[in-house]
N, CA and C atoms as a LAMMPS dump frame, in Angstrom:
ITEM: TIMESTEP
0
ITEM: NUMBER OF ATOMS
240
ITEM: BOX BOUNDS ff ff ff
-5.0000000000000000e+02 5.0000000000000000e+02
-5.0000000000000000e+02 5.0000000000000000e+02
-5.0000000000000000e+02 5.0000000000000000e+02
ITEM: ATOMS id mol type element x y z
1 1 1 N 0.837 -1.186 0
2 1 2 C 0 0 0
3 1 3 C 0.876 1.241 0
4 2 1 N 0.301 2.041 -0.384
5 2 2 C 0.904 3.735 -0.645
6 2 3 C 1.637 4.141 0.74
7 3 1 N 2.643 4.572 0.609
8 3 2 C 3.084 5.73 2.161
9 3 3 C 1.944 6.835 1.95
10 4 1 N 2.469 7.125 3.501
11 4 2 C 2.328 8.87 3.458
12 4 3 C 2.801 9.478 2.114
13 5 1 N 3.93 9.303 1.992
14 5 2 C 4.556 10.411 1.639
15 5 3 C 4.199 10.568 -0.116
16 6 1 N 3.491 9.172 -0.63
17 6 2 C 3.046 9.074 -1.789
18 6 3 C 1.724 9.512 -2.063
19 7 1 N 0.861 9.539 -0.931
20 7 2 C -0.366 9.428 -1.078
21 7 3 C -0.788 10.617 -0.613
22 8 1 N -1.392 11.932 -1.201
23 8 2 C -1.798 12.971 -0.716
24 8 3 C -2.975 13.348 -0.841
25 9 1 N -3.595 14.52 -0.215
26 9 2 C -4.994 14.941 -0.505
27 9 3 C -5.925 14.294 -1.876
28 10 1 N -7.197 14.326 -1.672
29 10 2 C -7.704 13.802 -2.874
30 10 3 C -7.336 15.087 -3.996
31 11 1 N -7.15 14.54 -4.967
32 11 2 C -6.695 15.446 -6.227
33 11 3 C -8.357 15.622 -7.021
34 12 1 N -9.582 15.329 -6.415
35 12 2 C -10.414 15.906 -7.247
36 12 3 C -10.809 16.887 -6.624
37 13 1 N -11.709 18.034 -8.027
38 13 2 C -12.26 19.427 -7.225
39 13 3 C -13.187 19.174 -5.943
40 14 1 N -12.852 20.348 -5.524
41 14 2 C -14.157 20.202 -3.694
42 14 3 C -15.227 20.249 -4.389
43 15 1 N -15.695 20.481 -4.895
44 15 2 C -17.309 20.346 -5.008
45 15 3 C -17.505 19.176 -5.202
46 16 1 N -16.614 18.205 -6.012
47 16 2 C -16.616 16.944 -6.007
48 16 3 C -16.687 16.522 -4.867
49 17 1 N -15.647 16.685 -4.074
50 17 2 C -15.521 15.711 -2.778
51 17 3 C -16.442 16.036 -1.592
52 18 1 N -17.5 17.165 -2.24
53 18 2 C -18.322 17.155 -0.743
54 18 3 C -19.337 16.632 -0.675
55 19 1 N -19.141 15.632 -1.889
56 19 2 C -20.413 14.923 -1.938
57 19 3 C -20.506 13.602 -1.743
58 20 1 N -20.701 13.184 -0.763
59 20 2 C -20.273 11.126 -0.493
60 20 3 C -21.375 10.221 -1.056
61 21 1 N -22.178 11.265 -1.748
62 21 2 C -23.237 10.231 -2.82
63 21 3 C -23.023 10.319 -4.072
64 22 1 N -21.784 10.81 -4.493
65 22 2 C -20.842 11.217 -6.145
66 22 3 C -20.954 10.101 -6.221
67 23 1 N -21.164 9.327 -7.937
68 23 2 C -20.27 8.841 -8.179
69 23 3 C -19.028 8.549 -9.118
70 24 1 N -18.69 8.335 -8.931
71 24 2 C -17.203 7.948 -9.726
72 24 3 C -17.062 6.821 -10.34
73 25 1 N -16.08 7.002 -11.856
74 25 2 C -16.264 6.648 -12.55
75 25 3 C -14.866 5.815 -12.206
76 26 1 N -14.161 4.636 -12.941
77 26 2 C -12.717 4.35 -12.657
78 26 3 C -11.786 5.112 -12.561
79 27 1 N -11.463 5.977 -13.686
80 27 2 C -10.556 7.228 -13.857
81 27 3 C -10.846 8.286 -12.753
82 28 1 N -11.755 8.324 -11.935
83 28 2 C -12.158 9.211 -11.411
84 28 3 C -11.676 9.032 -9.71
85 29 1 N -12.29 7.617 -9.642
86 29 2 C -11.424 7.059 -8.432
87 29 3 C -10.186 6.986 -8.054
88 30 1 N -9.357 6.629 -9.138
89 30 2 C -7.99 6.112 -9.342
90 30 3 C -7.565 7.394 -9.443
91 31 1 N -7.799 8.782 -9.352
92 31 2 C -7.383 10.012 -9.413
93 31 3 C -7.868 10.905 -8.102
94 32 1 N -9.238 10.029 -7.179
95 32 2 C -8.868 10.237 -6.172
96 32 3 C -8.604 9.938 -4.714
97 33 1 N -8.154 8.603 -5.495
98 33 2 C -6.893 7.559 -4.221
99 33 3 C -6.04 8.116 -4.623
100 34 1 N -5.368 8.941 -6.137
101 34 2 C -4.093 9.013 -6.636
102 34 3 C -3.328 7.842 -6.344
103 35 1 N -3.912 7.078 -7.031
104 35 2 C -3.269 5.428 -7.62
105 35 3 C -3.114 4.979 -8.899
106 36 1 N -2.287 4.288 -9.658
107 36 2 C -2.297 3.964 -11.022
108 36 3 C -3.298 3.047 -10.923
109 37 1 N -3.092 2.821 -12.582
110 37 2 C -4.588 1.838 -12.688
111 37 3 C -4.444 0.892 -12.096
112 38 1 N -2.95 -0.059 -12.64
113 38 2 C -2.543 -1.338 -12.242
114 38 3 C -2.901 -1.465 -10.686
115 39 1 N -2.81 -0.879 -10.003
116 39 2 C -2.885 -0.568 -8.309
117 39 3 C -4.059 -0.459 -8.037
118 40 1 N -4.945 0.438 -8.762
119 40 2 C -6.619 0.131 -8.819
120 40 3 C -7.321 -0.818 -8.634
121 41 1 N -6.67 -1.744 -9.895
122 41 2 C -7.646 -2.886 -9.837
123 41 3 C -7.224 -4.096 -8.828
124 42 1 N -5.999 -3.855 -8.618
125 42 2 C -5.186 -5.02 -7.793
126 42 3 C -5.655 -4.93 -6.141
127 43 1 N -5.578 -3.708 -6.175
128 43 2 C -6.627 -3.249 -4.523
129 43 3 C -8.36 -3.809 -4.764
130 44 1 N -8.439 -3.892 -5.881
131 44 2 C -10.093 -4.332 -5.858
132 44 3 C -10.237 -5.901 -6.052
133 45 1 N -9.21 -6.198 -6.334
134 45 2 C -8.942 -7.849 -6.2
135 45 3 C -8.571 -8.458 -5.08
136 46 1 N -8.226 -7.84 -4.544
137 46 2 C -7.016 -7.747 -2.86
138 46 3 C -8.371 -7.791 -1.622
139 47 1 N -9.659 -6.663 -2.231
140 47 2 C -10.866 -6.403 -1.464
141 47 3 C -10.319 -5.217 -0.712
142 48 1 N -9.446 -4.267 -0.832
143 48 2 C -8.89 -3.271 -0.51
144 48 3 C -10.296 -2.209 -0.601
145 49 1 N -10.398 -2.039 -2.446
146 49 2 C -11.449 -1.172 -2.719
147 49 3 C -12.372 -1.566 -2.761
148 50 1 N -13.896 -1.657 -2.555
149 50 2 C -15.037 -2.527 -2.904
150 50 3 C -14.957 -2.409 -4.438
151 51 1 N -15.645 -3.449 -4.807
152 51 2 C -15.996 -3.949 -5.98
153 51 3 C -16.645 -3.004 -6.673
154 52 1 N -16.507 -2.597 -7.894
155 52 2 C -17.753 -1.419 -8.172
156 52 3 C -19.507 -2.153 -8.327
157 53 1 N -20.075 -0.739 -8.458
158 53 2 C -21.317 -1.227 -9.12
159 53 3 C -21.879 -1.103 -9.907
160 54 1 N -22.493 -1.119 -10.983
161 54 2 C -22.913 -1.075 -12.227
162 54 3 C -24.209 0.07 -12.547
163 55 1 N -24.121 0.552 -13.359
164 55 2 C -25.392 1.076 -14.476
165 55 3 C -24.963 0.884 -15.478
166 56 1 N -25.807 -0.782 -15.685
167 56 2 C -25.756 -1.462 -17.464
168 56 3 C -24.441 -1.695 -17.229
169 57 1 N -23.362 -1.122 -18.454
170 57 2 C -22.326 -2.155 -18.491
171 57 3 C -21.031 -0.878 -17.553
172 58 1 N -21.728 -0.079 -17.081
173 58 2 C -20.633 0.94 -16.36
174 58 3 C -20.305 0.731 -15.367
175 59 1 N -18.827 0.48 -14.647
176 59 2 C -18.759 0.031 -13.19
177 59 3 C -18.462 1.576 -12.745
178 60 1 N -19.068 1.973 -10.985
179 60 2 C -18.868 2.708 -10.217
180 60 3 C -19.025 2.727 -9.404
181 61 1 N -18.222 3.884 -8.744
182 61 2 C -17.688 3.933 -6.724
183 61 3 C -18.433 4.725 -6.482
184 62 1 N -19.162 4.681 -5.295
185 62 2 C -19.669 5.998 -4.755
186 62 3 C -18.704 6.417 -3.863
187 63 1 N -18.77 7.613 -3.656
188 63 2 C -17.469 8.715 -3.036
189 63 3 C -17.526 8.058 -1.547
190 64 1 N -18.361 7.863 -1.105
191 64 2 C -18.619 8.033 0.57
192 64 3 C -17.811 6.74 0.92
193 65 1 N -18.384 5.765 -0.439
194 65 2 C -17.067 4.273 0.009
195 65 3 C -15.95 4.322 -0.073
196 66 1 N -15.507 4.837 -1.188
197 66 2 C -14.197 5.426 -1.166
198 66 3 C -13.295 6.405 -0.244
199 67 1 N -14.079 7.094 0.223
200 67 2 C -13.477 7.897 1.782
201 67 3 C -13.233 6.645 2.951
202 68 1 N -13.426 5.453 2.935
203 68 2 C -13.007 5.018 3.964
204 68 3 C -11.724 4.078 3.349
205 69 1 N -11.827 3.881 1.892
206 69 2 C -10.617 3.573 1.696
207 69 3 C -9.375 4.344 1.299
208 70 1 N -9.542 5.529 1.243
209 70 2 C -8.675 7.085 1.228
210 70 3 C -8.05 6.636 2.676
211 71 1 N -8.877 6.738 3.77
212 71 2 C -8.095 6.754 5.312
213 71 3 C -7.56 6.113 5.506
214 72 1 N -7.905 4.527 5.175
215 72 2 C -6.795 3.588 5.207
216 72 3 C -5.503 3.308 4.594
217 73 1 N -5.729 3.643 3.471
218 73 2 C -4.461 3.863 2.773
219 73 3 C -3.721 4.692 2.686
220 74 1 N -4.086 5.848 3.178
221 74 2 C -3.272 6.892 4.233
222 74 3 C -2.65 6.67 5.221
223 75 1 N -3.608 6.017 6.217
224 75 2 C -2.778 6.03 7.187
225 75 3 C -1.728 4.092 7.913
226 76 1 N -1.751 3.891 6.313
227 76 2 C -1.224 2.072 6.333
228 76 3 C -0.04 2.392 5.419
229 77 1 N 1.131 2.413 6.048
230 77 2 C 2.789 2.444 5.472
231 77 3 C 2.238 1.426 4.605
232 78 1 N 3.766 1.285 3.175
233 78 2 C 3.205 0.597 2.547
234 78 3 C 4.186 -0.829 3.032
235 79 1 N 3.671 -1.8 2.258
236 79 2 C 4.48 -3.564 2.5
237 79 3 C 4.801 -4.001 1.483
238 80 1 N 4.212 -4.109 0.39
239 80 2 C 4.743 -4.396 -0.753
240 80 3 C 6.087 -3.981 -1.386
């Protein structure tokens, strides 16, 4: 998992982030864990990130789930 020192504030706009019923799209997530993709999906295989959820064939995060995996991976040095 990410350090500190890799992993900083969410990089999307505030109006975005004040909303924990957003949702987010992959690119959208992965920009605000500020994680590569490869790391994206490997955390969602791992059960790190929840699984997304769908409209039709679109997978997505809602923000509010993703804030609890922002904290953790903040505040979890990495091991890998």
């Amino acid at each position: 998992m990410p350090s500190e020192s890799i992993l900083q504030t969410p990089s999307l706009p505030p109006e975005i982030c004040a909303d924990s019923g957003r949702i987010l799209r992959a690119q959208q997530a992965m920009q605000y864990l500020n994680i590569s993709r490869n790391t994206f999906y490997r955390y969602i295989k791992r059960g790190i990130i929840p699984a997304p959820r769908y409209r039709g064939r679109t997978p997505f995060w809602r923000l509010g789930d993703l804030r609890g995996v922002y904290a953790n991976l903040s505040a979890t040095p990495e091991t890998d």
